[in-house]
C-alpha positions in Angstrom: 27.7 3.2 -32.5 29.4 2.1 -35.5 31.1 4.1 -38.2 28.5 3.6 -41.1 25.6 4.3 -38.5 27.4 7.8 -37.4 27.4 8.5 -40.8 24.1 7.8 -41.6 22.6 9.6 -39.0 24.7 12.5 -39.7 23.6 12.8 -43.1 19.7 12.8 -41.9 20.4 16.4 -40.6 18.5 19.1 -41.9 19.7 23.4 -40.7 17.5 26.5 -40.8 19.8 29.6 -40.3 18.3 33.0 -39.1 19.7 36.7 -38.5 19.3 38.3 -34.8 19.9 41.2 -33.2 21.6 40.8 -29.8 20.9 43.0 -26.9 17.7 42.6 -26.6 16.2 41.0 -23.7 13.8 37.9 -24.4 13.3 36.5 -27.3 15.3 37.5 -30.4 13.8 34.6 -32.9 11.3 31.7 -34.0 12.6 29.1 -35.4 10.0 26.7 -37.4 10.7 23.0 -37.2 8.7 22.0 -40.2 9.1 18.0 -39.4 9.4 16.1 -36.0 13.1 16.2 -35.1 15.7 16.4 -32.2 17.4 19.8 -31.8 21.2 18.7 -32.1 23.2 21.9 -32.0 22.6 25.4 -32.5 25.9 27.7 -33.8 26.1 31.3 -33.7 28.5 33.6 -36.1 28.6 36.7 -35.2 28.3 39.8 -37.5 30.5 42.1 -35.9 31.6 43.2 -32.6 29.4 42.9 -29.6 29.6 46.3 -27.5 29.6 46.3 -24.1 29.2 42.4 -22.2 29.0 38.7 -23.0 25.8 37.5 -25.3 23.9 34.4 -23.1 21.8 32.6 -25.2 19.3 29.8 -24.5 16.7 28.1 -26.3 12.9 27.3 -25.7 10.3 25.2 -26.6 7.0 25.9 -25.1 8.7 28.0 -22.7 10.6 25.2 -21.5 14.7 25.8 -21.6 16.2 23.1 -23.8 18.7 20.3 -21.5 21.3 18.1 -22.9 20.4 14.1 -22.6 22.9 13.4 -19.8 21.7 11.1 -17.2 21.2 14.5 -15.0 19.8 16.8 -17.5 21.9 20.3 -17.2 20.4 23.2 -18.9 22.7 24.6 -22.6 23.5 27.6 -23.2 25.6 29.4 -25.8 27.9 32.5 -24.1 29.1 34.9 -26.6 31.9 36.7 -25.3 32.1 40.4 -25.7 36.0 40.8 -25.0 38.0 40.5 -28.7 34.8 39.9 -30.3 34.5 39.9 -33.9 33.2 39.5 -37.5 33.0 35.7 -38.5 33.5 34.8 -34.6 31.6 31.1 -33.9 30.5 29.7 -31.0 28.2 26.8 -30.8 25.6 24.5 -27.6 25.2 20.6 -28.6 22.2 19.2 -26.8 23.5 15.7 -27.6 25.0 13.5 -25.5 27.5 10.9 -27.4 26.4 8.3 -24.9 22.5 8.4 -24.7 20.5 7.8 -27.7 17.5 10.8 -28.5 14.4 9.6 -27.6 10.8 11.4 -27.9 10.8 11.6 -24.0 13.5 14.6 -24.3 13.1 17.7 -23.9 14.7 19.0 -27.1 12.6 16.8 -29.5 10.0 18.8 -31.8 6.9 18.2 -32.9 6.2 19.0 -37.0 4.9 22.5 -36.5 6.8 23.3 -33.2 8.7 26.5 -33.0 11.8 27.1 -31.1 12.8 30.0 -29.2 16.2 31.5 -29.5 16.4 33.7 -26.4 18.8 36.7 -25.2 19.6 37.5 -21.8 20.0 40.7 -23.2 23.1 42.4 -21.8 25.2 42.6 -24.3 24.6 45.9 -26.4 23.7 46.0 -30.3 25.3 43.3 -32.4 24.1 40.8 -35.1 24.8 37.0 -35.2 23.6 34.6 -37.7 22.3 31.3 -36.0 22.3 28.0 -37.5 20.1 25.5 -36.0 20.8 21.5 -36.4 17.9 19.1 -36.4 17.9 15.4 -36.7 14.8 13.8 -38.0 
């Protein structure tokens, strides 16, 4: 892909942000995806120190686990790691692959009016992230 064309599509991007609670098992948010778009990426800062084991997030549509858009599909997840944890720590999934274009027939393209799941598996005792979730129209 050409420069300009990177560019392009990197400024057709739109980001809703939301505040969880980690610990939890299940689902920890609902993300609206008010147009049809490809989830990108989803980023996580956290709040402050996570207590007791490593955060591993996933994310859902339709009860479905998002993949990236290798040739072999592998499921993404984000793993938050407990040890040295700390205010303003990121960590961020893509669910883009530089070498396959998106296409409808993925898995991580939404429907106007879809919602996406941000899930916990729930081990990690009480902490607070902020989650920023990337779309591309």
């Amino acid at each position: 892909m050409a420069t300009s064309e990177r560019l392009k599509e990197q400024l057709n991007r739109y980001f809703i942000s939301q505040n969880c609670t980690l610990g939890t098992p299940g689902t920890i948010a609902h993300i609206p995806c008010p147009a049809g778009a490809a989830v990108v990426a989803a980023h996580a800062t956290l709040d402050g120190a996570i207590a007791t084991a490593d955060a591993v997030i996933t994310f859902e549509l339709g009860g479905v686990t998002l993949k990236d858009d290798a040739a072999t599909p592998a499921t993404r997840s984000m793993t938050i790691t407990q040890s040295g944890s700390a205010a303003g720590d990121c960590h961020s999934v893509t669910f883009e692959n530089a070498n396959v274009a998106l296409t409808v027939a993925d898995n991580d393209v939404l429907a106007g009016g879809s919602v996406l799941e941000i899930i916990d598996a729930g081990a990690s005792g009480a902490g607070t992230a902020t989650f920023v979730i990337e779309f591309q129209p």
